[in-house]
N, C-alpha and C positions, 0 to 999 in steps of 0.2 A: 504494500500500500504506500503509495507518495506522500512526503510530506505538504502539508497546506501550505498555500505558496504563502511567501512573508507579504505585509501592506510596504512600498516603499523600493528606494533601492538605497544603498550604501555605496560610497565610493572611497579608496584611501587616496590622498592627494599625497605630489610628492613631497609635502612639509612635514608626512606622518601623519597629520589629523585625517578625520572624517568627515565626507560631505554625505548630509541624508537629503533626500527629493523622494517627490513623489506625486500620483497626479490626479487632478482634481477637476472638471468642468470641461477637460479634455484640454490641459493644459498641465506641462511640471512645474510644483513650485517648491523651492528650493528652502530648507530652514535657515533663519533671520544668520547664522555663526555655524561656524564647523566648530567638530567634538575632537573632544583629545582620545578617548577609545568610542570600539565600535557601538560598544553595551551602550554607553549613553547617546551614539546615535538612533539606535533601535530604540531605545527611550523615548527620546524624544519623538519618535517616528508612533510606537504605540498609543502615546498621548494623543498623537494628532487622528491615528484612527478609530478612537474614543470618543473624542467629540466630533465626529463624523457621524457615529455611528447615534448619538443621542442628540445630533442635531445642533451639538454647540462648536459646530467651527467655524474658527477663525483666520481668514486667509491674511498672513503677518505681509504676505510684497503687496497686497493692498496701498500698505502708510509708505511705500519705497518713492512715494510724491514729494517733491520738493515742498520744505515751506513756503519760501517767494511765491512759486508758482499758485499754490494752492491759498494763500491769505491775497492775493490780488484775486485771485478766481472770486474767492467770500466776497471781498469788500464789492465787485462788480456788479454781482446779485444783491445785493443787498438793495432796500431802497430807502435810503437818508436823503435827508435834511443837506443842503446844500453847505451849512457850514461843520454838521456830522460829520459828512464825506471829507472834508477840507482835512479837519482832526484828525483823523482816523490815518488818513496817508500819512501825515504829517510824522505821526506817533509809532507808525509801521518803516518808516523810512528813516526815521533819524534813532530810533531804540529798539526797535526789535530786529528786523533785518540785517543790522549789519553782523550781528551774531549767531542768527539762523536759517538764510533764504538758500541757501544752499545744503542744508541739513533737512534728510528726510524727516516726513513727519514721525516714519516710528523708531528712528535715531535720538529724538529729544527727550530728553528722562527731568524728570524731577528734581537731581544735583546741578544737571546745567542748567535748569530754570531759576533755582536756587543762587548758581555762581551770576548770571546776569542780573538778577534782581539786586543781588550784594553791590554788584559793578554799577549801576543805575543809582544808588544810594549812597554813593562816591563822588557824583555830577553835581552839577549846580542845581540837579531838578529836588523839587520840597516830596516829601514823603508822598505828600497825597498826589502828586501830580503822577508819583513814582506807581500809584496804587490802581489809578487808572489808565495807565500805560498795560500795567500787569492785567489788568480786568478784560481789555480787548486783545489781547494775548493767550489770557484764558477762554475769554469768550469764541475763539478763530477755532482753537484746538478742542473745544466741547462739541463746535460744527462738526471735523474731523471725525469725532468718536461715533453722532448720529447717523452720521455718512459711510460707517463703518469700515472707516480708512486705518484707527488702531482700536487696541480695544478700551484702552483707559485714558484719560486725561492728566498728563505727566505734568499739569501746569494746575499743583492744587498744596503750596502752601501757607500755611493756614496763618489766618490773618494778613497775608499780604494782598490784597483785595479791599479790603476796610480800612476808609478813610478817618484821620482824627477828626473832631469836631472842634475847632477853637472857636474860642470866646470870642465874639462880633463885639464890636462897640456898641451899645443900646445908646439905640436913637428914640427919643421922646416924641411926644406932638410939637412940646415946644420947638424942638430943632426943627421940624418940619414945617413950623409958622416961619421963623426965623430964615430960613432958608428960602421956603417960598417968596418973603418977601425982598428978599437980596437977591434973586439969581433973577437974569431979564425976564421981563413981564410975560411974554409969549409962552416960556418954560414954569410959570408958576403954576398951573394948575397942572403939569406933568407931575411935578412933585409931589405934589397934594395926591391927585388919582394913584399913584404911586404905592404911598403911604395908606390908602386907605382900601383901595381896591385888592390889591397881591400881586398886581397882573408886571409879569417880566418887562424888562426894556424894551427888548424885541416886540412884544405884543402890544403892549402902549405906543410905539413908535411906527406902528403898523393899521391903528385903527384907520377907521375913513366917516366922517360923518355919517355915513349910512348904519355903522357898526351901531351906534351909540344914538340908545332912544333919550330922547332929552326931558321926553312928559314922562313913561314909567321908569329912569333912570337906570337901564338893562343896557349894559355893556353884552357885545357879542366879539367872542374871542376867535376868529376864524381863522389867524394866519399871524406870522411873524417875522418881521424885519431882519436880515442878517450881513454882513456884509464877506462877498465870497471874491480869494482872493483872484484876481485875471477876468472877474466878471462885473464885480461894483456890488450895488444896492441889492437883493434879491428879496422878495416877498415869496414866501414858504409856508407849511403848515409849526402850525407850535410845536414846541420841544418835544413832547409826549403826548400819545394817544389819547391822552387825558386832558390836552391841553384846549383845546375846542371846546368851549363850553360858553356858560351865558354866568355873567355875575351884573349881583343887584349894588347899585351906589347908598347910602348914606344920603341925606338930604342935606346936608352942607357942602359936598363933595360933587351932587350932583350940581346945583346953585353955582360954584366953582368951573366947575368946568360946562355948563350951558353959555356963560358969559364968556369964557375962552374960545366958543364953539361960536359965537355971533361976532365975536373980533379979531380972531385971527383964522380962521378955517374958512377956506374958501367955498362958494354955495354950492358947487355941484355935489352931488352925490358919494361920488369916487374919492374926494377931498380929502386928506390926510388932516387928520382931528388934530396933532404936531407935525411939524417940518421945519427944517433949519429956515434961517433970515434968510437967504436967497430961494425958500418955495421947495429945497428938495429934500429927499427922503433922510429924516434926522440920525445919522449914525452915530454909533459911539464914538468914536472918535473924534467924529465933531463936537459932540455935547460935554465930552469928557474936562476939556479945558476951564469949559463952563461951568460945569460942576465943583471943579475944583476952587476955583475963583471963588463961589457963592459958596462953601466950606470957610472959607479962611475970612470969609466978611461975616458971616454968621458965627463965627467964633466955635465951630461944633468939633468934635475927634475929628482930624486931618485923616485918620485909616476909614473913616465911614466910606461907604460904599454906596452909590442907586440900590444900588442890591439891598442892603441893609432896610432898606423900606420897603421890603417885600416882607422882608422878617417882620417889621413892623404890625404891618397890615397881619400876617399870619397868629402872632402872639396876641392880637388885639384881638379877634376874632375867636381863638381859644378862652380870653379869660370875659368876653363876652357869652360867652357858655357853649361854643360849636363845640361839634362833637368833631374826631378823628377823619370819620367818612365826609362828615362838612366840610372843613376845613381843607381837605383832599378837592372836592369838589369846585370850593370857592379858588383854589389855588393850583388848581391843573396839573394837581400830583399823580402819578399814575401808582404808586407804592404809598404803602402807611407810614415807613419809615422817617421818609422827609417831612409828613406833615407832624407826628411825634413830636418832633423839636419843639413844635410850637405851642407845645402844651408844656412843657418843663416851667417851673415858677420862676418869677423874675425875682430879683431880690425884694425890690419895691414889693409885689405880689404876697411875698412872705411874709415880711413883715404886717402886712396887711392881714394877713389867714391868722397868724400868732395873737395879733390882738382881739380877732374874733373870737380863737378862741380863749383869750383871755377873760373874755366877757363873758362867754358861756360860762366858765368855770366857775367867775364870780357870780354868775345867776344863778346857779345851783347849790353852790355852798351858802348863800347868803336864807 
């Protein structure tokens, strides 16, 4: 009686080691390394017709695709945001690539992910910028694993993904009076809408008279300003999935900006609710100088931020009693995460809670 033919073939190469193949879909494919003997080619060779046989294989020359190749393939299909896309190249070309577009994908392990992250932490880039480089890194190679190009995501150390949270300067209403009334007349009620609405730069710099009902004070958040580099101005959708949405004004806010919307917005329709002194689309970069300027006359922290009145608007809204999902809502968050923060107690806040419940304690004992 013959023996049962083996799965595979063995080859000894002239270095002494072992090469195992063997073949699959009507094609050889070759294991990832050769063996020092032949028992752990056959090893390895049984393994592989084990999860053949249960259905769990895994063809390893699948990941034998370059990185370069395969993170421009991603970024192609993808569909971003005009200034996403900008990012994203940016971040693929100046820190990830030049350490791996040439390295297969199922070449990349966890230590050299490990030694580049260390190396990236070395540069002039801040932790967190180092965190989001790592995120679309990890993010390329999690594609790879669905696409069943390897089998594990070797871009998975822990905590380096999460960014810190530093302490913003807390900006009051007062700085925002102050401010409004120091920075050119045309930009005062941007600050204001700013500070009390949530709505990003981009999406404030983006509305059009049409967006903004002036009787029921309903902002509609359709799209957002960006500026893309080799193309100018772009009008886009907002940041996140989330960001499309309708928010309601304050009646001093709306009052504010009805009167900015009768003096400086021109009547059509299409009109840009802001826009720089010569009519066009208000970038940051134009507005920025300005801002700065209307900071140092208003006397407010020099590190405040536009941004920082988004925060505003969010932590006002929390200690107004929104809920999580609200606040997510009013502020086009697509995650719980980010709108979280803005429930955290402000110190003012605290002190507040403490003497309430100071009161309570004295109403009960008393």
């Amino acid at each position: 009686m013959s023996a049962a033919r083996q799965f595979g073939t063995i080859r000894k190469l002239p270095s002494g080691r072992f090469q195992a193949r063997y073949s699959h879909l009507g094609k050889q494919v070759g294991a990832p390394n050769t063996f020092a003997t032949k028992t752990d080619a056959r090893r390895w060779l049984s393994s592989v017709e084990t999860d053949l046989a249960r259905g769990d294989h895994f063809d390893v020359s699948a990941g034998s695709v370059k990185f370069g190749v395969y993170a421009m393939l991603w970024l192609e299909e993808r569909s971003l945001r005009p200034r996403t896309r900008e990012m994203y190249e940016s971040q693929l070309s100046k820190w990830i690539l030049p350490d791996f577009e040439s390295a297969s994908l199922n070449d990349i392990t966890t230590s050299s992910v490990r030694s580049w992250r260390a190396g990236l932490l070395k540069t002039h880039l801040s932790e967190n910028t180092v965190a989001k480089i790592y995120r679309l890194f990890r993010t390329v190679m999690e594609t790879a694993v669905e696409d069943g190009l390897i089998r594990a995501n070797p871009v998975k150390l822990k905590g380096a993904a999460k960014e810190k949270v530093h302490r913003r300067p807390e900006v009051t209403f007062r700085d925002v009076v102050r401010l409004a009334e120091v920075i050119e007349p045309c930009f005062s009620a941007l600050v204001w809408t700013a500070a009390t609405s949530g709505l990003r730069y981009g999406e404030l710099t983006a509305l059009r008279r049409c967006d903004v009902d002036l009787v029921t004070g309903q902002v509609q958040v359709k799209r957002s300003l960006a500026f893309v580099k080799g193309t100018g101005p772009v009008f886009g959708p907002p940041k996140t999935e989330s960001g499309e949405r309708v928010v309601s004004l304050d009646p001093t806010t709306l009052e504010i900006l009805r009167e900015h919307v009768d003096t400086f917005t021109e009547p059509e329709a299409d009109a840009l609710a802001f826009r720089s002194v010569k009519g066009s689309p208000l970038l940051n970069r134009y507005f920025q100088p300005l801002w700065n300027r209307a900071k140092r006359k208003a006397g407010v922290d020099p590190d405040t931020r536009f941004h920082d009145l988004r925060h505003l608007a969010g932590t006002t809204a929390a200690s107004a009693g929104a809920s999580t999902k609200e606040i997510m809502a009013r502020l086009g968050h697509s995650t719980p995460d980010a709108s979280l923060r803005y429930l955290e107690a402000t110190a003012a806040r605290d002190v507040e809670i403490a003497a309430g419940m100071g009161d309570r304690i004295a109403r009960e004992l008393a």
